[in-house]
MILUM-449196 format. One line per 8 residues: number of its first residue (from 1); for each residue x, y, z of C-alpha. Coordinates in nm, 4 decimals, always signed. Example, Ala and Ser with C-alpha at 12.3 -4.5 7.8 and 13.67 -1.06 7.14 Angstrom:
BEGIN
1> +1.2300:-0.4500:+0.7800; +1.3670:-0.1060:+0.7140 .
# end
This chain:
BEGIN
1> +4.1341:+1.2195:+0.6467; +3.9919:+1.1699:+0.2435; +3.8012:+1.4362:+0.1197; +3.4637:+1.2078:+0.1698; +3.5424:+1.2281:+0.5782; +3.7094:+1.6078:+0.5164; +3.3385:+1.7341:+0.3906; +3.1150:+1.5603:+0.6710 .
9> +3.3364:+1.6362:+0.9605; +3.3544:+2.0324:+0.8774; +2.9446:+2.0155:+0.8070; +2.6533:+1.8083:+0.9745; +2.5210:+1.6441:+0.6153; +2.1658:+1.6722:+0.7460; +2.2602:+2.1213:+0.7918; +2.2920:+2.0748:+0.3931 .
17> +1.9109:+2.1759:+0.3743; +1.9700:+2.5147:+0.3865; +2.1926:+2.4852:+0.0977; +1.9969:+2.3210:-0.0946; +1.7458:+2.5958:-0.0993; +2.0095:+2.8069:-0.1795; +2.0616:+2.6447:-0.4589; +1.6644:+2.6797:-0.5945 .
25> +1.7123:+3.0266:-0.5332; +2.0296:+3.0808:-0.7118; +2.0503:+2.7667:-0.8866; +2.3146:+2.4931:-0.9248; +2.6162:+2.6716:-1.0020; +2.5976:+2.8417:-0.6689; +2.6357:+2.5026:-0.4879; +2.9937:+2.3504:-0.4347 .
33> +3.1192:+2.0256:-0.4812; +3.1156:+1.9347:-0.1509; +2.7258:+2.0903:-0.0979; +2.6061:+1.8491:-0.3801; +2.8149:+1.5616:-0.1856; +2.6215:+1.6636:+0.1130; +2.2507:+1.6974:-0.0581; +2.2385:+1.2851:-0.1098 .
41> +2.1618:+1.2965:+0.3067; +1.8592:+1.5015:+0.1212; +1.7744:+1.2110:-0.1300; +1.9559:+1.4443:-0.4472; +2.1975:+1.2615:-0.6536; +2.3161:+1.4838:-0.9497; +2.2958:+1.3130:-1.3050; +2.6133:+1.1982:-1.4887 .
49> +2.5641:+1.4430:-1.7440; +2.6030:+1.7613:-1.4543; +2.3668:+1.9345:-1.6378; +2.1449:+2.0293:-1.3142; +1.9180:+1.7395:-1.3211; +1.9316:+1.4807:-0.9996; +1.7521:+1.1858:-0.9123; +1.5541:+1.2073:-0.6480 .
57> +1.4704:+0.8991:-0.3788; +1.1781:+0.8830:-0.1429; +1.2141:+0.6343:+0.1893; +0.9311:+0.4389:+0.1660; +0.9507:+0.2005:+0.5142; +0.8817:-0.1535:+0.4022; +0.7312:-0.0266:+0.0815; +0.4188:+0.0944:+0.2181 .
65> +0.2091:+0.3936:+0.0873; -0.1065:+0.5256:+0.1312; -0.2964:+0.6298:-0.1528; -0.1925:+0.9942:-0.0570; +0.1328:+0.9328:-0.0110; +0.1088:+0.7517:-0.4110; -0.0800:+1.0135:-0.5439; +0.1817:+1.2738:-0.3858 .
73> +0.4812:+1.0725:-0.5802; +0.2875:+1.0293:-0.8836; +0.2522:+1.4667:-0.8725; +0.6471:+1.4741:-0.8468; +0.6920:+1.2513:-1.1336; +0.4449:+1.3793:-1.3158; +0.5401:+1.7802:-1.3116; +0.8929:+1.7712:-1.2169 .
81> +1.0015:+1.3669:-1.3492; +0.9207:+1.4171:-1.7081; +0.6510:+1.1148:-1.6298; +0.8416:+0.8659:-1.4968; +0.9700:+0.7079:-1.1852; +1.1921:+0.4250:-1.1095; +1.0646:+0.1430:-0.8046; +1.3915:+0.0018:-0.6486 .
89> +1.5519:-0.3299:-0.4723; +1.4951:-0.1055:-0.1197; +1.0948:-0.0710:-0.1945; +1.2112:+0.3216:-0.2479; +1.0863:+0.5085:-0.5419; +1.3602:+0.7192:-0.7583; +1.2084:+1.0270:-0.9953; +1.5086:+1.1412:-1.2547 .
97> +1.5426:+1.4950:-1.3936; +1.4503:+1.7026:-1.0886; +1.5976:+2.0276:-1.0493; +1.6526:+2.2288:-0.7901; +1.4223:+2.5294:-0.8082; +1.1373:+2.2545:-0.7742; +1.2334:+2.1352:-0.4206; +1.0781:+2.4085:-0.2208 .
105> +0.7449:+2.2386:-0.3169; +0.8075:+1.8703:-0.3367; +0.9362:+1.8431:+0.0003; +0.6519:+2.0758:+0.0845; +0.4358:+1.7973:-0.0454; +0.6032:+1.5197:+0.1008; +0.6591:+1.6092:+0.4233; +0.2738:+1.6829:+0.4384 .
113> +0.1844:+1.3469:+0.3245; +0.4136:+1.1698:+0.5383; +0.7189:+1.1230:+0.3565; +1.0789:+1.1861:+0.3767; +1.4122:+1.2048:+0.1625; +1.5962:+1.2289:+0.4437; +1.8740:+1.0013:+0.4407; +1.7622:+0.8567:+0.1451 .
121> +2.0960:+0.8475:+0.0146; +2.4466:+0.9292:+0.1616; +2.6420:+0.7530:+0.4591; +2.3765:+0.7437:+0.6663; +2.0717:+0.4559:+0.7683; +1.8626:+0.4410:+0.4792; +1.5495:+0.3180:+0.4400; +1.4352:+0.0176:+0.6584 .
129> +1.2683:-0.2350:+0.4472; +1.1003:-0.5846:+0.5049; +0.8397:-0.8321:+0.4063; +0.5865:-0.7044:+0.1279; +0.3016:-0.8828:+0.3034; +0.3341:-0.7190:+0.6465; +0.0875:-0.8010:+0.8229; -0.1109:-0.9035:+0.6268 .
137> -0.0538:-1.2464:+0.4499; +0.2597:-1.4362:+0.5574; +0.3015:-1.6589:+0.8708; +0.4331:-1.3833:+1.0915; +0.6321:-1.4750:+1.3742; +0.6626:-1.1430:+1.5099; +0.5414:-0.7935:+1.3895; +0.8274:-0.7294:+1.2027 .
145> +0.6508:-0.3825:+1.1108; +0.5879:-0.2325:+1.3810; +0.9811:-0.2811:+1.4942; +1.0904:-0.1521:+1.1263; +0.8907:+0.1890:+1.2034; +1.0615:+0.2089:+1.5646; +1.3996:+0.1607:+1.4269; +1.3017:+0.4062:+1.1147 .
153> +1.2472:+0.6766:+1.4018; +1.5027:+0.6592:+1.6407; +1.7216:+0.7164:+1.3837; +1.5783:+0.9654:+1.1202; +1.7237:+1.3044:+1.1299; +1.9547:+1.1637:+1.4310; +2.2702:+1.3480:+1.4294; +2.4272:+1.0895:+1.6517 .
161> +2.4739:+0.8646:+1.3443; +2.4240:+1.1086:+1.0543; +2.8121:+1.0927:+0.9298; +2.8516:+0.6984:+0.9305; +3.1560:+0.6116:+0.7548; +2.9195:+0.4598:+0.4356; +2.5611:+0.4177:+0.3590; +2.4101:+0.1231:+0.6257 .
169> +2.1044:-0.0728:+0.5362; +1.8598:-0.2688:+0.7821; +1.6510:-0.5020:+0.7237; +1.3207:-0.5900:+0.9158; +1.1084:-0.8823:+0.8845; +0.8661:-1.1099:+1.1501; +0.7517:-1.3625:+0.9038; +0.8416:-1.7001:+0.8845 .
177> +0.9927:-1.6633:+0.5159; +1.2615:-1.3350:+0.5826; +1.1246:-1.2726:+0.2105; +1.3364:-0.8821:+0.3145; +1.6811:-1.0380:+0.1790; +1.8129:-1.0123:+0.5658; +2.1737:-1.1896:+0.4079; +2.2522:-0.9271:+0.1975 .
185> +2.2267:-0.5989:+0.4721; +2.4388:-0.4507:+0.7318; +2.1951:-0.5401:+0.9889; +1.9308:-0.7982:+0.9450; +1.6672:-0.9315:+1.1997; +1.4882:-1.1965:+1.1102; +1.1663:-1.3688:+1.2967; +1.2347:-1.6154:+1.5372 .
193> +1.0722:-1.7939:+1.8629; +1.2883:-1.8488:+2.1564; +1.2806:-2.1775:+2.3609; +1.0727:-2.0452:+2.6188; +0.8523:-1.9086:+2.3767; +0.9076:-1.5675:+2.3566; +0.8928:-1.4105:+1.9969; +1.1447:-1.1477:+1.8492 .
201> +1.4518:-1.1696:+1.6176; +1.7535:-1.3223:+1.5609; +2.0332:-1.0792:+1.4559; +2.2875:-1.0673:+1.2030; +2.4790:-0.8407:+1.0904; +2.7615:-0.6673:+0.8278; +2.6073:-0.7982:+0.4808; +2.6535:-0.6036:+0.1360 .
209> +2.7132:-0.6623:-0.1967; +2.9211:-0.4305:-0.4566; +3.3127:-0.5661:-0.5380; +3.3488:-0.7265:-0.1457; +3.0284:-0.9396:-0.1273; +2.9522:-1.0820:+0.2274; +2.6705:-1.2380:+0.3873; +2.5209:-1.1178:+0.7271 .
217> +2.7195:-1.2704:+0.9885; +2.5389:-1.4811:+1.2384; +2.6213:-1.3022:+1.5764; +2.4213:-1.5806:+1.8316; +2.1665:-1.3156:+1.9656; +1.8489:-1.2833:+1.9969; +1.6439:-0.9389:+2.0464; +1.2700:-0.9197:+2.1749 .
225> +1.0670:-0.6480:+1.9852; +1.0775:-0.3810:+2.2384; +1.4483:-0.3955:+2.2467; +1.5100:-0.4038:+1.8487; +1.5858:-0.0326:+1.8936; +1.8088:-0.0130:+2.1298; +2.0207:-0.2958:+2.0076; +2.0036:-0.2023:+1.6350 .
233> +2.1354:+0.1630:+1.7786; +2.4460:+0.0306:+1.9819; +2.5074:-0.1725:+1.6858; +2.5282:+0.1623:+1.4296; +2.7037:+0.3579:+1.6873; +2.9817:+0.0643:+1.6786; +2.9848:+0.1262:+1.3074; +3.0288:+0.4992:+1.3293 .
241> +3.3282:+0.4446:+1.5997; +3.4838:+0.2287:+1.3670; +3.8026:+0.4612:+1.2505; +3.9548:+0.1928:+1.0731; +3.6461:+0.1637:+0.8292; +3.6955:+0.5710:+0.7586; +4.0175:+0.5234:+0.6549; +3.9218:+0.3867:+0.2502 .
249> +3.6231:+0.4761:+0.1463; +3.6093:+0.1256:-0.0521; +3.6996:-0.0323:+0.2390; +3.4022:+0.1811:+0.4648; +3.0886:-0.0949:+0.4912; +3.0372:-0.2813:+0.8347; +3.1153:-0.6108:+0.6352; +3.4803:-0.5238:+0.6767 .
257> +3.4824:-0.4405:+1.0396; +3.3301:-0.7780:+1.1091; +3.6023:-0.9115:+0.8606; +3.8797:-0.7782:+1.0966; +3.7090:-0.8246:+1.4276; +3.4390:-1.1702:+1.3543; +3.1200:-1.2257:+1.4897; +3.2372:-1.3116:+1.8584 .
265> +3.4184:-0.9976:+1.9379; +3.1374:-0.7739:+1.7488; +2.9426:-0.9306:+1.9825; +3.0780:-0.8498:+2.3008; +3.1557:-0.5345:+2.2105; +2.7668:-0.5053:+2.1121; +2.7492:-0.6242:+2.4801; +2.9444:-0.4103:+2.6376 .
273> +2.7769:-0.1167:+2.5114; +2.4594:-0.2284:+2.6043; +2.5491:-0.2863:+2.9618; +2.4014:-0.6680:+2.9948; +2.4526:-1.0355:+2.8451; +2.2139:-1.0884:+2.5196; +2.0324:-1.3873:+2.4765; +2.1791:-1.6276:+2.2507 .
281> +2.0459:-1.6601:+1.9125; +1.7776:-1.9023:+1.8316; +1.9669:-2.1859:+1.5454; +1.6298:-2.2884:+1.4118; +1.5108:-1.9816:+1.2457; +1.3081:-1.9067:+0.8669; +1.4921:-2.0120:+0.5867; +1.6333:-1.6728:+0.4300 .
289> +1.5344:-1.6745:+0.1318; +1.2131:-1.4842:-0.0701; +0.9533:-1.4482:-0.2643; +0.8954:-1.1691:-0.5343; +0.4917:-1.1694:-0.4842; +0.3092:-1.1722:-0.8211; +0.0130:-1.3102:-0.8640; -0.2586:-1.3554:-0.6287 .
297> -0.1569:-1.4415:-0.2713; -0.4171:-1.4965:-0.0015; -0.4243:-1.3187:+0.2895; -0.4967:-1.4198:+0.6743; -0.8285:-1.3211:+0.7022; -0.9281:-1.5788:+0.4604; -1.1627:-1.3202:+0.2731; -0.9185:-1.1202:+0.0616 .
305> -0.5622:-1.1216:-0.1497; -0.2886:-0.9436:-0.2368; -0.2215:-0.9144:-0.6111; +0.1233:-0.8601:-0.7484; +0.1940:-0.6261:-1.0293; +0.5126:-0.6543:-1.2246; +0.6950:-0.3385:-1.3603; +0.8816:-0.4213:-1.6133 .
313> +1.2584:-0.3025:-1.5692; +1.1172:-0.1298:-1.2275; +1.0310:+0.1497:-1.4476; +0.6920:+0.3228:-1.4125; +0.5457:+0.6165:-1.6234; +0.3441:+0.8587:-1.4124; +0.0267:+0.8275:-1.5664; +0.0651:+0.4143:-1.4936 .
321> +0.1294:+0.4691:-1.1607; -0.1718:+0.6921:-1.1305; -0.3993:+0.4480:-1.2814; -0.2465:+0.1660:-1.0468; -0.3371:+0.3928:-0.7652; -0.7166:+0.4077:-0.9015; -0.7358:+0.0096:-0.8691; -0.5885:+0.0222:-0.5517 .
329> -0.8788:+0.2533:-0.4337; -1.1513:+0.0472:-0.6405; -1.0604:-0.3049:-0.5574; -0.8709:-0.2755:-0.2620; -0.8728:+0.0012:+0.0586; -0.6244:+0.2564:-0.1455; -0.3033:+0.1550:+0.0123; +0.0218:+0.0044:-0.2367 .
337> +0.2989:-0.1957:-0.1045; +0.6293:-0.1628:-0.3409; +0.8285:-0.4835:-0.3458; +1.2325:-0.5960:-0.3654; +1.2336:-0.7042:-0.7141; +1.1181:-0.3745:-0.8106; +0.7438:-0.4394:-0.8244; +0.4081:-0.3084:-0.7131 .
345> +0.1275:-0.5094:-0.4879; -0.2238:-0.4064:-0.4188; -0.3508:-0.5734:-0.0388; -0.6516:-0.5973:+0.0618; -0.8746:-0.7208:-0.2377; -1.1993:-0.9140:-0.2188; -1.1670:-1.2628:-0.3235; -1.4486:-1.2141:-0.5008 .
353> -1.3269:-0.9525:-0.6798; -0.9781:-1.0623:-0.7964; -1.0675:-1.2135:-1.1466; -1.2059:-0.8682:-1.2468; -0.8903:-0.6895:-1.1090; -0.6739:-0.9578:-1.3128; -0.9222:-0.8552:-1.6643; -0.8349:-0.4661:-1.6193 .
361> -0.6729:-0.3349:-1.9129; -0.3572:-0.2049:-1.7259; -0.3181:-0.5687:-1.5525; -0.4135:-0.7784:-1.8258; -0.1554:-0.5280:-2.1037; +0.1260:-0.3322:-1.9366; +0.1775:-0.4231:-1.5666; +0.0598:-0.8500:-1.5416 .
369> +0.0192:-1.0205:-1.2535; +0.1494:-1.3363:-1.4415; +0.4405:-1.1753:-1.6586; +0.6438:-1.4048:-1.8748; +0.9134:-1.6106:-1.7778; +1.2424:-1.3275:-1.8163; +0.9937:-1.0366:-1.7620; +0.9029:-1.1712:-1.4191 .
377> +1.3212:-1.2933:-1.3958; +1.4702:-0.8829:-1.4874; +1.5858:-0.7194:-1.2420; +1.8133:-0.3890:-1.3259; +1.9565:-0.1251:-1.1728; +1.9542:+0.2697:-1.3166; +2.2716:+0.2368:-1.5596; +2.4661:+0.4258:-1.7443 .
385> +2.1803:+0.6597:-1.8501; +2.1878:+0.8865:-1.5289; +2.4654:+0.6941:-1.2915; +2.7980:+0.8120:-1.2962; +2.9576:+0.4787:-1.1640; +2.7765:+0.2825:-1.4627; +2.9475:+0.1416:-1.7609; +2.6695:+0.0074:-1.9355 .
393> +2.2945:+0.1319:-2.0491; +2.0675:-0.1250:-1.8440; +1.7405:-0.0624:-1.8587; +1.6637:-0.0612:-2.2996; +1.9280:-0.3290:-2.3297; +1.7554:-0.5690:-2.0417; +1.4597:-0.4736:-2.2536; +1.5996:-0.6280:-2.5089 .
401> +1.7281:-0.9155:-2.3579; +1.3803:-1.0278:-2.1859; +1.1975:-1.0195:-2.5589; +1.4877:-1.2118:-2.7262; +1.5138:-1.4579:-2.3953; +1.1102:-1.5281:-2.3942; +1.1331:-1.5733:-2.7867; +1.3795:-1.7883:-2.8172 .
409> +1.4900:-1.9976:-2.5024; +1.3248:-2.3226:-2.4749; +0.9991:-2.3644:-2.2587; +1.0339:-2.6291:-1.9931; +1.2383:-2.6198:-1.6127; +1.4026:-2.3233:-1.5582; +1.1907:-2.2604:-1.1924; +0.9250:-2.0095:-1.0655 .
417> +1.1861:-1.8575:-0.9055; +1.4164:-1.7831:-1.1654; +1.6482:-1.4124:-1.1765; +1.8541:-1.2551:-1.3793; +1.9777:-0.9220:-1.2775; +2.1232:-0.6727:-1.4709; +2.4106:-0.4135:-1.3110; +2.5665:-0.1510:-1.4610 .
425> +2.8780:-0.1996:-1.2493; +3.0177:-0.3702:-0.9381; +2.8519:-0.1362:-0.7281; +2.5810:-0.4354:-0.7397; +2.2698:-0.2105:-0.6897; +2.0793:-0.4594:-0.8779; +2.2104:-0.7116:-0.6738; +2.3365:-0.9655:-0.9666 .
433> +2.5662:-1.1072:-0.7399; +2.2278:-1.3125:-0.5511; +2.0716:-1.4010:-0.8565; +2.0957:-1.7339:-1.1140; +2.2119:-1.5629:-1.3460; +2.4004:-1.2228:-1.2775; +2.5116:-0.9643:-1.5438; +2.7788:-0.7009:-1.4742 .
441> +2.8701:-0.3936:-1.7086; +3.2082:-0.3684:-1.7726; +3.4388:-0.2284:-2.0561; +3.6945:-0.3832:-2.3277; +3.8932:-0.3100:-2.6217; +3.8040:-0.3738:-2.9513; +3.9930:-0.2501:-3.2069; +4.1342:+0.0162:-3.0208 .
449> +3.8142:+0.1536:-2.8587; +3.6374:+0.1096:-2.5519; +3.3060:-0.0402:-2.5951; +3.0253:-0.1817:-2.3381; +3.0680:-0.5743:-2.2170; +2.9596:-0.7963:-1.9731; +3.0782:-1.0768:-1.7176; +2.7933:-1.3017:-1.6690 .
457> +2.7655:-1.4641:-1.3526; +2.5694:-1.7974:-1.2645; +2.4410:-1.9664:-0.9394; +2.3608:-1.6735:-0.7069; +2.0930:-1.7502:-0.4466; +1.9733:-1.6580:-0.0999; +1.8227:-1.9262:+0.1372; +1.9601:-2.2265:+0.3842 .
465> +2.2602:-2.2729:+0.1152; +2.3009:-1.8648:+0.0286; +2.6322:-1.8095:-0.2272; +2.7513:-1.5319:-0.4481; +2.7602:-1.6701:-0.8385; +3.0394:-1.6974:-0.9771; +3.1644:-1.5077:-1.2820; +3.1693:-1.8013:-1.6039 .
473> +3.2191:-1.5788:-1.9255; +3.4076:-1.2358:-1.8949; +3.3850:-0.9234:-2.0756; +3.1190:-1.0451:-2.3549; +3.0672:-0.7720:-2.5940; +2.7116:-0.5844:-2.6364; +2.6098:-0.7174:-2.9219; +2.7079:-1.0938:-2.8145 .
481> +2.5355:-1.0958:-2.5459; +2.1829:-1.2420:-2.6068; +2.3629:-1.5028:-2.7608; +2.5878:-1.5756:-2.5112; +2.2759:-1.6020:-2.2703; +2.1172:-1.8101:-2.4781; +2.3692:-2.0606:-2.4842; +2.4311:-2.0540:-2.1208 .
489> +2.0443:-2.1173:-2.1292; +2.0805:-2.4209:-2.3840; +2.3427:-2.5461:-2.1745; +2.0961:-2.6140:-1.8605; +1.8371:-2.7312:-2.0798; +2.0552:-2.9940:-2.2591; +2.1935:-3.1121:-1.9710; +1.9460:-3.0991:-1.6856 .
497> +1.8279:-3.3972:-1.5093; +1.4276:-3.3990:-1.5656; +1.1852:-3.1806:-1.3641; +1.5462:-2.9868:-1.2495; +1.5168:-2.5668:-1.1899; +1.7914:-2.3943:-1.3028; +1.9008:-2.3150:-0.9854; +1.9227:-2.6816:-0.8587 .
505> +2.1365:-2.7817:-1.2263; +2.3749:-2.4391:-1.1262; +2.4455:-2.5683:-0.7795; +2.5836:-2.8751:-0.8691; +2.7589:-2.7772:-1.2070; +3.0969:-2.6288:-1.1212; +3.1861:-2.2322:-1.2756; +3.4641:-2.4229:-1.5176 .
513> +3.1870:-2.6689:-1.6619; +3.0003:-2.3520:-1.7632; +3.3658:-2.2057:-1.8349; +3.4819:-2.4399:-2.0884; +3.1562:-2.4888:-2.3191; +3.1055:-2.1083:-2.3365; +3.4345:-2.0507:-2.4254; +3.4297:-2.2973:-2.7002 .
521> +3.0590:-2.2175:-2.7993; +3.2810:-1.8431:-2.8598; +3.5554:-2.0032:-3.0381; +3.2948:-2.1542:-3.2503; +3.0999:-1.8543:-3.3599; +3.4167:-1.6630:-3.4431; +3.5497:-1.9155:-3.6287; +3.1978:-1.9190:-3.8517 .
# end
């Protein structure tokens, strides 16, 4: 047994509560190793630095918030955050520099206004997220919402499956696009009509990212909405039986059981637990792919929108996030929806009331609705600032690279749809491994010291044809990189076929074509 399984089997994680008030009574140094291991069930990841600051994470269930529930996060940032809080690829919201002795109160606050950290973080379900537009805006084939909250329940604060061998992420969506990145989670349903007519999900299951990447694995069933959480429970409690998967810790995501077992034996062993046959899967289902939501989108009812905000770097200061709130309540009915890419969305505004919403100040200077091309593109995870598994500073340095990308790449192509994430390590919390072009922190030599680099990946994408890019340039020093992705960027725009995105040029170029001419585009500039 490793010490990960050593410290969950001889304490519940979710018993750590009491320790964790402990430790704002007596303060950090009275907590052991293995209590801080156990406070991420609790949303508390320490800082690198182990100077008594952590992170803390909110579950936010398909990104949804009341303007309470805002106003209550805005508070925590705001006194405890040093003004600042983090939006993440889960619709979750992250507040650094939290210490203990402040966690009486927050989860006082957050428990009254509907919100939980539990299971936040740690091997455990966290949160459930789904399609932005809920309800609201997209083609729904189901109410993908309503089964997200169900499944969000039955296993909050569950002690039946709160010492999974690693962390296990769901995905939820009814609507006809799956905009909830289904491919990329341990379990994903996904809307879909059956051939008599009856509406529910397909299923998939055991995707994840990080040094392993694997897609969801099409298991050929379908669920009906009042079944979703049942089924999605027999599924985790195969996952927590699975010894084999305790064994290495990098070796602890469902991906790799359904590596050892496939698709046809997860399934009847789903089966057998269950007690009945499933019904098969249904082939023609949404394309998988997404949407990141900026802009203006109509919405059903024909009399109102939904207007996307983009946070640059995901990174929100308090008194932003208050004032988003306040345009929430003025142009819309109070409530935000937090996106995948890191974003914010306000629902429910008058049509007629949209341009002046698009003119405010905060809109129209610091959080646009129609960003620039590699503003709207960014996508980054914490770094190297607070994470202890990061190599690299992310979020100043992808600052950098969106002003130096929209100054000097060529206009013209590229795509609406365009990403570039940014990751501080393999750990792929950015998720660079899905996007068109992915960047990777790593570390190299250079003259005898150890300095910050990149491997730069191209041709990631979700949808019908879904693939992992494909590392084309490794270990790129710091300061060579917004040159190196400028090139890569000259590259596609020398060589693409007219009115061709990006993404359509990088599926049909090969990872040595990219290979060769950066590597000699290198030889070049050293040689100058």
């Amino acid at each position: 047994m490793n010490r990960f399984e050593r410290v969950k089997h001889e304490k519940d994680p979710l018993d750590a509560r009491e320790d964790l008030l402990r430790g704002a009574r007596e303060g950090r140094d009275a907590l052991s190793a293995d209590d801080l291991f156990r406070m991420k069930w609790h949303g508390l990841y320490e800082h690198n630095a182990k100077d008594g600051h952590f992170m803390l994470r909110v579950k936010v269930v398909q990104g949804v918030l009341s303007p309470e529930q805002a106003e209550t996060i805005a508070w925590i940032a705001e006194q405890h955050g040093r003004g600042m809080l983090d939006c993440t690829t889960r619709q979750c919201v992250q507040i650094h520099w939290i210490t203990l002795d402040a966690m009486p109160e927050i989860l006082r606050r957050l428990e009254a206004a509907g919100l939980t950290t539990t299971g936040a973080c740690g091997d455990v379900t966290r949160n459930v997220i789904g399609c932005t537009l809920a309800g609201i805006a997209h083609d729904e084939l189901v109410d993908g919402r309503a089964t997200a909250l169900a499944i969000h329940h039955r296993l909050l604060g569950n002690r039946a499956y709160s010492n999974l061998p690693r962390k296990y992420k769901i995905s939820v969506t009814g609507c006809a696009e799956d905009c909830a990145r289904g491919l990329i989670n341990d379990v994903a349903l996904s809307g879909a009509v059956a051939p008599d007519g009856r509406r529910g999900f397909n299923l998939r299951v055991g995707g994840g990212l990080s040094a392993v990447p694997r897609f969801a694995r099409w298991i050929d069933v379908f669920v009906a909405p009042e079944e979703a959480p049942e089924i999605v429970e027999h599924v985790t409690a195969i996952f927590r039986d699975a010894e084999e998967n305790r064994r290495a810790r990098g070796k602890a995501r469902l991906k790799f059981l359904l590596d050892r077992i496939g698709p046809e034996a997860f399934r009847e062993e789903l089966e057998r637990r269950v007690g009945r046959p499933l019904p098969r899967g249904v082939e023609q289902a949404p394309d998988l792919c997404g949407d990141d939501h900026l802009g203006v989108t109509p919405q059903r009812d024909g009399r109102r929108s939904a207007v996307g905000l983009c946070v640059p770097l995901g990174r929100l200061r308090a008194e932003q996030f208050k004032r988003v709130i306040a345009l929430a309540r003025d142009y819309g009915d109070g409530e935000l929806r937090l996106t995948h890419q890191q974003n914010v969305l306000i629902p429910n505004v008058p049509n007629e009331r949209v341009e002046a919403l698009l003119a405010e100040p905060l809109v129209r200077d610091e959080l646009p609705a129609a960003p620039s091309r590699f503003e709207r593109a960014m996508q980054t995870c914490t770094g190297k600032e607070f994470c202890g598994l990061a190599k690299v500073y992310t979020k100043d340095r992808a600052a950098e690279i969106v002003a130096f990308l929209d100054a000097h790449a060529r206009a013209g192509g590229y795509g609406d749809d365009l990403r570039v994430h940014f990751a501080g390590c393999s750990s792929s919390c950015a998720q660079h491994q899905i996007a068109d072009i992915g960047i990777e922190g790593v570390l190299k030599r250079v003259d005898g010291e150890m300095v910050e680099a990149m491997d730069i990946r191209v041709g990631g994408r979700l949808g019908s044809e879904a693939r992992f890019g494909e590392v084309v340039v490794k270990k790129v020093p710091h300061w060579e990189l917004n040159a190196t992705l400028l090139e890569l960027f000259g590259l596609y725009e020398r060589n693409r076929d007219d009115g061709e995105s990006f993404r359509a040029f990088a599926s049909r170029v090969e990872p040595a074509w990219w290979q060769e001419r950066l590597e000699a585009a290198s030889a070049q500039g050293a040689a100058a």
